[in-house]
N, C-alpha and C positions, 0 to 999 in steps of 0.2 A: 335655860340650862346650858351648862357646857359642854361640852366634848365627851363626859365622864360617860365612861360605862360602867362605874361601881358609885352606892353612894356608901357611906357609912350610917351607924344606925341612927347619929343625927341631925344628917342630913336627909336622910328618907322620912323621917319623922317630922322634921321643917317641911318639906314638899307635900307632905300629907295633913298637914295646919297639926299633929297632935302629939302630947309628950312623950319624951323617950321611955317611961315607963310603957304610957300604954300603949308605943311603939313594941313594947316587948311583950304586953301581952297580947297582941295581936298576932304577933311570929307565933306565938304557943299555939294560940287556939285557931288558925287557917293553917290547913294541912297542906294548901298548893302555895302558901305565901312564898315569895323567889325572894329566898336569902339564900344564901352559903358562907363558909368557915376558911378563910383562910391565914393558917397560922390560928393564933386567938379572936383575931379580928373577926365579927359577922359583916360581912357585905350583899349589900342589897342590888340585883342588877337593872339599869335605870327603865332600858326598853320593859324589863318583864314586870315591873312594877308600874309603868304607865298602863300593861294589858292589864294585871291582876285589879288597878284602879278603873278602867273602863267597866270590867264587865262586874265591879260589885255596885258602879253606878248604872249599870244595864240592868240590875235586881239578880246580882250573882245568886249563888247557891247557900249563902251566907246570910246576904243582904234582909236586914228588918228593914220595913215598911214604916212612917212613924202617923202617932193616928192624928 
């Protein structure tokens, strides 16, 4: 990663391997997911999106199990 402390939504959706659709449904249904608005643009901030990614690989409060 670079320098960035913001990504865009598809950039954060490349970082997360998954599409920008379901990039956006994932903002809807995580209520602590770390985006914000500025202007029209949503931006993603990169630190809180590496925590919000650790701790749903920790078995966040979200996290399914697969059998």
């Amino acid at each position: 990663m670079d320098n960035k402390i913001a990504f865009s939504v598809t950039e954060a959706a490349a970082q997360l391997g998954i599409s920008r659709p379901a990039f956006y449904r994932l903002m809807k249904q995580e209520k602590d997911f770390p985006c914000y608005k500025v202007g029209t643009r949503t931006l993603i901030d990169v630190e809180s999106l590496k925590a919000w990614s650790a701790r749903q690989a920790q078995g966040g409060e979200n996290h399914k199990q697969r059998d």
